[in-house]
N, CA, C and O atoms as a MOPAC input file, in Angstrom:
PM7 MOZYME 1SCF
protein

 N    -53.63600 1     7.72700 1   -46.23000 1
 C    -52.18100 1     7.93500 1   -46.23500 1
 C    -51.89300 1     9.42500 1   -46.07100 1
 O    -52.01100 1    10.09500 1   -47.09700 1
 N    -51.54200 1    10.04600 1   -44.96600 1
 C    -51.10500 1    11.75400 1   -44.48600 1
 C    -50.05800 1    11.90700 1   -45.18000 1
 O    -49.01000 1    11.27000 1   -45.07700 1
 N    -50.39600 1    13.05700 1   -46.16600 1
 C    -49.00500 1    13.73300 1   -46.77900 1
 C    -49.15900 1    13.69100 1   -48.10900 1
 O    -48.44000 1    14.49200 1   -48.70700 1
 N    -49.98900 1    12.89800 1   -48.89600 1
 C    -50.07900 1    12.66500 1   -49.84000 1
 C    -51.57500 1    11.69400 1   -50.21500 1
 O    -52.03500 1    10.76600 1   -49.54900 1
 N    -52.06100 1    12.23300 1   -51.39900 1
 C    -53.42200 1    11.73300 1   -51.85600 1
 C    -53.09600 1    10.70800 1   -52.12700 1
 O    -51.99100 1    10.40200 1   -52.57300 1
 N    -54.54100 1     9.56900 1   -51.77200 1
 C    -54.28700 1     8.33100 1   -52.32100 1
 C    -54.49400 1     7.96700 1   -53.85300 1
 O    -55.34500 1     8.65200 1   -54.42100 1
 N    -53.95800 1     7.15600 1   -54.48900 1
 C    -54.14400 1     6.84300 1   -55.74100 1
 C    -55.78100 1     6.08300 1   -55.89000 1
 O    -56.64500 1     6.28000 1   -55.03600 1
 N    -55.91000 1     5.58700 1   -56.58200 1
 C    -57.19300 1     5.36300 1   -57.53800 1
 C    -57.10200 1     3.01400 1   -56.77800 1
 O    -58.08100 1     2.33200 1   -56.47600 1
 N    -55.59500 1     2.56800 1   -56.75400 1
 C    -55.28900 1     1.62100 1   -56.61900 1
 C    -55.54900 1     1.23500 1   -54.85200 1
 O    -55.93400 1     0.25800 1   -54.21000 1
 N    -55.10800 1     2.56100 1   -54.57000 1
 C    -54.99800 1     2.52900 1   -52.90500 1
 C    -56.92200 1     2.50600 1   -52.51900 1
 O    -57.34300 1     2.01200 1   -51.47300 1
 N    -57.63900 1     2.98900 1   -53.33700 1
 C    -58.71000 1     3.64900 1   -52.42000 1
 C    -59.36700 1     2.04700 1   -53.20200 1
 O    -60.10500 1     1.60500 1   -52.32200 1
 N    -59.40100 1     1.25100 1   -54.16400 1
 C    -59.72700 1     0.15900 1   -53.82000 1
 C    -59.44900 1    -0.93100 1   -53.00900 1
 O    -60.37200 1    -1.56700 1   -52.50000 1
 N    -58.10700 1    -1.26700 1   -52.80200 1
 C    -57.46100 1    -1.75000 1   -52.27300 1
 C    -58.12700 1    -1.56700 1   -50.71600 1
 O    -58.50200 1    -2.52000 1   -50.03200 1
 N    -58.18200 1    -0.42000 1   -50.38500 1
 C    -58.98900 1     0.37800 1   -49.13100 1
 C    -60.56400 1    -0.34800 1   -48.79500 1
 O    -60.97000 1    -1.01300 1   -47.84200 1
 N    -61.04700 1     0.00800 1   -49.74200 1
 C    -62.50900 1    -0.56300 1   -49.89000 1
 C    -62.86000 1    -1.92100 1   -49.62400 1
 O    -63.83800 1    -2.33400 1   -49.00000 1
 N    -61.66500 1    -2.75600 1   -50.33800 1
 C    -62.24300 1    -4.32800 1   -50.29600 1
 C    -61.80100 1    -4.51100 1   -49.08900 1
 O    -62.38900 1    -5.29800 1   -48.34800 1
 N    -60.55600 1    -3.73900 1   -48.62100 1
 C    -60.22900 1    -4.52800 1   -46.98100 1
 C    -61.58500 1    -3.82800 1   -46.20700 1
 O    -62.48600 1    -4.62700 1   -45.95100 1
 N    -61.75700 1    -2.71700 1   -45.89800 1
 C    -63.04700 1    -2.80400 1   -45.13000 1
 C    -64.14700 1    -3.46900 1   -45.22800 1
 O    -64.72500 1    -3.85100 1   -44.21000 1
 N    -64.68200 1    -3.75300 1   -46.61400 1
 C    -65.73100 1    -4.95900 1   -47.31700 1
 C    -65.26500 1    -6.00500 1   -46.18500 1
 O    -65.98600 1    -6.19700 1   -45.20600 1
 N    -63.79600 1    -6.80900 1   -46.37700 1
 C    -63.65900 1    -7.59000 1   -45.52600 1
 C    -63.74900 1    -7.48300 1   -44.05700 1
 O    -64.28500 1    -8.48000 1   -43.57500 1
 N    -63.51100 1    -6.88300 1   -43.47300 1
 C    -63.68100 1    -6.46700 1   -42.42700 1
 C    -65.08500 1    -6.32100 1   -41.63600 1
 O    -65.25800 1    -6.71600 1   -40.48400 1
 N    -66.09500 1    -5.66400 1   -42.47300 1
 C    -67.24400 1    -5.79800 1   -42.26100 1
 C    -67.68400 1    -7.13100 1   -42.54200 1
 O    -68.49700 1    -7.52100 1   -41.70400 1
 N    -67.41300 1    -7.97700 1   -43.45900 1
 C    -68.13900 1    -9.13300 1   -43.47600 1
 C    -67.75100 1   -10.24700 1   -42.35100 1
 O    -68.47300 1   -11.17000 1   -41.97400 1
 N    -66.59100 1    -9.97300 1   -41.96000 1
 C    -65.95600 1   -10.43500 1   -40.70300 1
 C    -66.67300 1   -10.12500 1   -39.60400 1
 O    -67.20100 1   -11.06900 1   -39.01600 1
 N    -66.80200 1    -9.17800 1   -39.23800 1
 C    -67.50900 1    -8.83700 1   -37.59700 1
 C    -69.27500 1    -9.19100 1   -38.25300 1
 O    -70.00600 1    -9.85900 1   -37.52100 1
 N    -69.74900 1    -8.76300 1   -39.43600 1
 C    -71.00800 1    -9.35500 1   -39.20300 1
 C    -70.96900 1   -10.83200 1   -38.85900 1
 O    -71.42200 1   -11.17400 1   -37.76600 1
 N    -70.48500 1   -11.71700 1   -39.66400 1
 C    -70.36100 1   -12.87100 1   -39.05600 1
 C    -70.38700 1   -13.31100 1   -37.79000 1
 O    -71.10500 1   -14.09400 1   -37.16700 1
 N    -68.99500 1   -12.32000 1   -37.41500 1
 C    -68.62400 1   -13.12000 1   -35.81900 1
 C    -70.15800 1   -12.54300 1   -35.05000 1
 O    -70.63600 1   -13.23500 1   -34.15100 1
 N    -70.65300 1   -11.63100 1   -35.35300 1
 C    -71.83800 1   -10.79100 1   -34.57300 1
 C    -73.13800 1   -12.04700 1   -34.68100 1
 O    -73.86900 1   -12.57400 1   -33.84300 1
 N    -72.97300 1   -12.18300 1   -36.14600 1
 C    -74.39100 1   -13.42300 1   -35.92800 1
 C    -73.67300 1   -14.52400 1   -35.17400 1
 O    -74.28100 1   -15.54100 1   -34.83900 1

């Protein structure tokens, strides 16, 4: 988020969507 640090809520929030994300394309990849 530009302009302002992310909170503690945001940078998990952050994490699990990429988690998802990665577990997504590995999938579609296998």
């Amino acid at each position: 988020v530009p302009g302002c640090p992310p909170t503690a809520e945001a940078l998990l929030y952050g994490i699990l969507a990429l988690q998802r994300k990665i577990r997504r394309t590995g999938t579609i990849a296998r």
